[in-house]
C-alpha positions as CSV (number, residue, x, y, z in Angstrom):
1,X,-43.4,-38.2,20.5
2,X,-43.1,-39.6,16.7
3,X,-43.6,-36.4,15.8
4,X,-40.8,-34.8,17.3
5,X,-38.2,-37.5,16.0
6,X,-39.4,-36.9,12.8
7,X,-38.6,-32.9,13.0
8,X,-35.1,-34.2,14.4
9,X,-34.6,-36.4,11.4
10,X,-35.1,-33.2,9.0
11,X,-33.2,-30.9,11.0
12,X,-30.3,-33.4,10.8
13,X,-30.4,-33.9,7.0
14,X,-30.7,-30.1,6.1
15,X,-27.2,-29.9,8.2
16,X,-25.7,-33.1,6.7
17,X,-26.9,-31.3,3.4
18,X,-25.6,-27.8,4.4
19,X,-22.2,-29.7,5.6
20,X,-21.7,-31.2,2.2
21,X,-22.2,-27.6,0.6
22,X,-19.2,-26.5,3.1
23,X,-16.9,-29.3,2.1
24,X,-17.6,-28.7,-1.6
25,X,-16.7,-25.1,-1.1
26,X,-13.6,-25.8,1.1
27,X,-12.7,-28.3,-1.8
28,X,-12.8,-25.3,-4.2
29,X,-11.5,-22.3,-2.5
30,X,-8.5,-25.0,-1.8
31,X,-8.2,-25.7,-5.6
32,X,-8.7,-21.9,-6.2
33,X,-5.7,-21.3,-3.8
34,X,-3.4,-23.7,-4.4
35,X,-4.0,-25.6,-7.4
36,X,-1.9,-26.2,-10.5
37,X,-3.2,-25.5,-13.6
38,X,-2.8,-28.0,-16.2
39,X,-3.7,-29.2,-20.1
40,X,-5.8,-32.3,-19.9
41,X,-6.3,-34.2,-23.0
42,X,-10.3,-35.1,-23.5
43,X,-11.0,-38.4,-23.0
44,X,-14.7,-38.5,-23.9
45,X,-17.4,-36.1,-24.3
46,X,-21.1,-36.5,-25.6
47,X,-24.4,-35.2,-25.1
48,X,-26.3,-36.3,-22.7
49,X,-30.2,-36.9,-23.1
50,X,-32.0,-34.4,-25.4
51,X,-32.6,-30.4,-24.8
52,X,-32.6,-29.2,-21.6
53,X,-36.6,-28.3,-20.2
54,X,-35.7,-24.8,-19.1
55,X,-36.7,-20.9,-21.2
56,X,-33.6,-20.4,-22.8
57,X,-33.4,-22.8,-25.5
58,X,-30.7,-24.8,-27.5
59,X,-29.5,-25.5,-23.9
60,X,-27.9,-29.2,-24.0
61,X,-26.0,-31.1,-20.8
62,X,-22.6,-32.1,-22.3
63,X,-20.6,-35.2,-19.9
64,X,-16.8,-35.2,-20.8
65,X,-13.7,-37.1,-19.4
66,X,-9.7,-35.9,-18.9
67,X,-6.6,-37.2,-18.7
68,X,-3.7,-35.1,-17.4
69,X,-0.1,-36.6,-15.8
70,X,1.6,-35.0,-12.8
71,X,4.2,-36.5,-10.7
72,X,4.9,-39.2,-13.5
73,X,1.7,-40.3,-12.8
74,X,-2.1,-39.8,-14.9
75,X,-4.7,-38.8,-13.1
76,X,-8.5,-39.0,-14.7
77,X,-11.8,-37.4,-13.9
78,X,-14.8,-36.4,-15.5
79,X,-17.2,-33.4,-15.6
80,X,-20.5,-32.2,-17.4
81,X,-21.6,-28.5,-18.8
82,X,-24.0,-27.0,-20.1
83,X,-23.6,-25.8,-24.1
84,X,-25.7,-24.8,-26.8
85,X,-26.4,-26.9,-29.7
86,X,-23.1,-27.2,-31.2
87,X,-22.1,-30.5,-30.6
88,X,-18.0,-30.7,-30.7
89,X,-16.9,-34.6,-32.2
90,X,-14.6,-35.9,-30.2
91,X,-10.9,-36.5,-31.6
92,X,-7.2,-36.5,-29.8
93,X,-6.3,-33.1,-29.9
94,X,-9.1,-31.5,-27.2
95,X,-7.8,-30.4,-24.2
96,X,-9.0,-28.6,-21.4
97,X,-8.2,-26.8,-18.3
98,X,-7.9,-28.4,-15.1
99,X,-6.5,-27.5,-11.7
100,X,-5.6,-30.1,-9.3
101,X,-3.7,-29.9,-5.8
102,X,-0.2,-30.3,-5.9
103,X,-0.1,-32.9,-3.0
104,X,-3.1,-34.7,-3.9
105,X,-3.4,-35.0,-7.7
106,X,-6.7,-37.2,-7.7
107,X,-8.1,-34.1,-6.1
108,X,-8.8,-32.5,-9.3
109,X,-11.5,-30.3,-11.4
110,X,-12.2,-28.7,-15.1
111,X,-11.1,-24.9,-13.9
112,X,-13.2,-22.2,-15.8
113,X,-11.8,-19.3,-14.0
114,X,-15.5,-17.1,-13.0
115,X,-17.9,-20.2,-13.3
116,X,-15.2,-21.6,-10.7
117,X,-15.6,-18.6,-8.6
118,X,-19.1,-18.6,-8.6
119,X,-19.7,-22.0,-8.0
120,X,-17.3,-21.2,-4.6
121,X,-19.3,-18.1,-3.8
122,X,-22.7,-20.3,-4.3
123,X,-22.0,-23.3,-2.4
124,X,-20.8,-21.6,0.2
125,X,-23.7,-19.3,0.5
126,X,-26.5,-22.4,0.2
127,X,-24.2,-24.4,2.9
128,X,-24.0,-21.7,5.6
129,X,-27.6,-21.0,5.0
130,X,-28.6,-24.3,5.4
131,X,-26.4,-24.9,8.6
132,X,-27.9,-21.9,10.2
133,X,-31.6,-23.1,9.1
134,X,-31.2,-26.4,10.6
135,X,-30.5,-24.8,14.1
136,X,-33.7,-22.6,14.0
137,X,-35.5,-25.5,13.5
């Protein structure tokens, strides 16, 4: 019997996994749709840790903060991305793109157009695949 609960217990988490994909998409495709495009100003940005362990080289993780205003109001969030090793120094004239939802201005994101789509297309893909995984199971 333990050993059925336990196959229950991973069958749940891949969905509760797979679910969280779906909302991240959903989250996306509604930025994608019906989000406002917008100059943030960069709040922060810095390198995190040292060169990333993968085969491409000079591949560095990059964490960086925004600040945009909409509705009279600023909004903040923060993002990372993956550059080479040209390390940009941080002063007040860096601004970015991000789209945020009208209604809903903390829902926001850095847009980058394609890496946006893709991102959509990808955790869409890796959520209904995990769904449909956990119910084999």
């Amino acid at each position: 019997m333990g050993l059925k609960n336990r196959s229950n217990f991973g069958k749940w988490l891949i969905a509760i996994v797979g679910a969280m994909f779906l909302i991240y998409s959903v989250f996306l495709l509604a930025l994608t749709l019906f989000g406002t495009d917008v100059n943030a100003k960069v709040t922060s940005y810095r390198q995190e840790y040292g060169e990333r362990n993968e085969t491409i080289r000079n591949q560095y993780t990059y964490l960086f903060g925004y600040e945009f205003e909409a509705n009279g109001k600023k909004y903040s969030g923060t993002g990372q991305k993956i550059g080479n090793s040209v390390f940009l120094k941080h002063n007040d004239t860096m601004f970015m793109k991000v789209r945020y939802l009208p209604s809903y201005p903390f829902l926001n994101s850095a847009y980058d157009g394609n890496k946006t789509h893709l991102n959509l297309l990808i955790s869409l893909i890796v959520g209904i695949g995990l769904l449909l995984t956990s119910r084999k199971m």
